[in-house]
N, C-alpha and C positions, 0 to 999 in steps of 0.2 A: 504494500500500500504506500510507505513510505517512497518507494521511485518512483511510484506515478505521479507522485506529490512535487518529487522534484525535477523529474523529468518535464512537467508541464509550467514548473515556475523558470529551470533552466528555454524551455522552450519561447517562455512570453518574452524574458529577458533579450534572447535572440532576437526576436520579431520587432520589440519595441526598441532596440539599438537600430535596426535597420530602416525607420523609419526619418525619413526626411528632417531637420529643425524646420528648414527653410519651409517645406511644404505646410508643416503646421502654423508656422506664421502666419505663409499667404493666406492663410483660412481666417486668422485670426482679423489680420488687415480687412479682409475682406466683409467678413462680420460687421468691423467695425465702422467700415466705411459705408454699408449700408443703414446702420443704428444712426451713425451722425449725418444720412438725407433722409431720414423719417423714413424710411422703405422697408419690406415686410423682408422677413427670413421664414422661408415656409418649409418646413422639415419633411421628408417622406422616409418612409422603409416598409417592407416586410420583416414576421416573426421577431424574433430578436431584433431586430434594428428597427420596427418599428417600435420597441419600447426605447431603444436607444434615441430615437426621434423625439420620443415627447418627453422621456427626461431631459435631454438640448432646453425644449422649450418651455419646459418647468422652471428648470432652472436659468436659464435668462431669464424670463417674462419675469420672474421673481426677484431672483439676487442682484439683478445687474440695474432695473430702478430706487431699490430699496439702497446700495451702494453710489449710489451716484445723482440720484434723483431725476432722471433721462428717461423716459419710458421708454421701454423695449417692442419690437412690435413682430413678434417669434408667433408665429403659429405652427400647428400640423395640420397634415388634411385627414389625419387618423384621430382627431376626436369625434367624431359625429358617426357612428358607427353603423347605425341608421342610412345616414346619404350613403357612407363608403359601401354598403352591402345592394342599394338600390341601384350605383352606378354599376356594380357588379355583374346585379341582375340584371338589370334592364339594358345597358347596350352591353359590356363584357367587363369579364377582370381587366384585362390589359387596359382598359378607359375609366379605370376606377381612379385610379390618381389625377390622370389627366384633364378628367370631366370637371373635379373638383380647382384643378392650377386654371381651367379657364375662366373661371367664376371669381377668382380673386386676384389670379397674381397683373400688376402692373409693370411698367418698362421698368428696368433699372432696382427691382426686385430680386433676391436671390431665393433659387428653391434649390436645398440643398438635400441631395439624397444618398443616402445611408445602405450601402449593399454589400453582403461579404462577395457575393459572387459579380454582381456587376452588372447580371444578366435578365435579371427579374421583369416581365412583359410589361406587366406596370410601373415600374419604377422608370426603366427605357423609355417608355411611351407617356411620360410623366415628364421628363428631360428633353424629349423632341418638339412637345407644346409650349415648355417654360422657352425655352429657346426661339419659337416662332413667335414669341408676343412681348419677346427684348429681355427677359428676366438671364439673369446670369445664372447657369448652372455648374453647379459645385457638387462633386461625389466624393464621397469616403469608402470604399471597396475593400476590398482583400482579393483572393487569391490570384488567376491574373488580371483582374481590373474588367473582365470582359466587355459586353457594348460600351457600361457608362464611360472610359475612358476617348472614344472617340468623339462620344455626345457630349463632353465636359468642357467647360472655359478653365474652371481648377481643379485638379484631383490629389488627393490625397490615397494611397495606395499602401496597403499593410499585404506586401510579398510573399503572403503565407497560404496554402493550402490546410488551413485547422481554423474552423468554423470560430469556434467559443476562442481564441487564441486574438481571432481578429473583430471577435464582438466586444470585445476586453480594453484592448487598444483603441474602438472607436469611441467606447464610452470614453475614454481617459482622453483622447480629442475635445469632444463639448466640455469638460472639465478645465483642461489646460485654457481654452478659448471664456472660457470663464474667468477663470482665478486671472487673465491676464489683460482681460478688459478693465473688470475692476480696479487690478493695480495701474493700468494707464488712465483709467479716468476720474479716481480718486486719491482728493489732493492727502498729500502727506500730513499725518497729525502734527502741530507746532511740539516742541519739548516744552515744557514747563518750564 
């Protein structure tokens, strides 16, 4: 029990060395520069990454006004569970995302989507709508990056073939992009 314990924390260790600064920056910039034009950041995924999605936007929409006093303007299109199953139903999965980025997203918006494989119908086709109506798309992926890497203006890409390995690292992505907005836009306490 004990090697698989460290077999898998040696494993993330690899995975999260091999991963970009620069890459996580641009995300962060990128974030940031859509929070300071009022523009939405609209989160997607499937399974796992869509919970990875709406922790993102929990935790912005939360920490990042409460530290700064800026409101955030973080949504997903996976709260309304209702719309996401009707677009589902009614025209297909692969337009379940998409259906919903046409309803809201605006030029110079970023929809940022969350996929270990890359390849997910709807995510893809969620990324080719954001793209046709000026939103900038940004993907976080894992193993080789599949479709969203061509579809993308920025990607962020975790070089791993291990599902939970790269669901780990993404989370730890909206975290870093956290903790680092805060410290740029919150002024330092004076010393006493």
């Amino acid at each position: 029990m004990q090697n698989a314990i460290s077999e898998y924390i040696t494993d993330f260790n690899s995975a999260l060395a091999s991963v970009h600064l620069n890459s996580i920056a641009s995300f962060v910039d990128l974030i940031d520069d859509a929070w300071q034009r009022d523009k939405q950041i609209i989160v997607c995924g499937n399974g796992g990454s869509a919970l990875t999605a709406l922790h993102y936007v929990t935790d912005w929409n939360k920490s990042l006004p409460l530290a700064t006093g800026r409101r955030f303007r973080g949504r997903s299109v996976l709260d309304n569970i209702g719309l996401l199953t009707a677009h589902a139903n009614d025209q297909s999965y692969p337009e379940s995302f998409a259906e919903q980025i046409r309803n809201v997203v605006d030029p110079g918006d970023v929809v940022l989507l969350i996929s270990g494989s890359g390849n997910s119908a709807n995510v893809v086709q969620g990324a080719k709508v954001a793209k046709s109506l000026g939103a900038t798309v940004a993907s976080i992926v894992g193993f080789d990056g599949g479709a969203l890497v061509s579809l993308s203006d920025r990607i962020l890409h975790v070089s791993r073939s291990d599902m939970q390995i790269c669901e780990d690292i993404h989370m730890m992505v909206g975290h870093m992009i956290l903790r680092t907005l805060i410290k740029r836009h919150t002024p330092p306490i004076a010393a006493a």
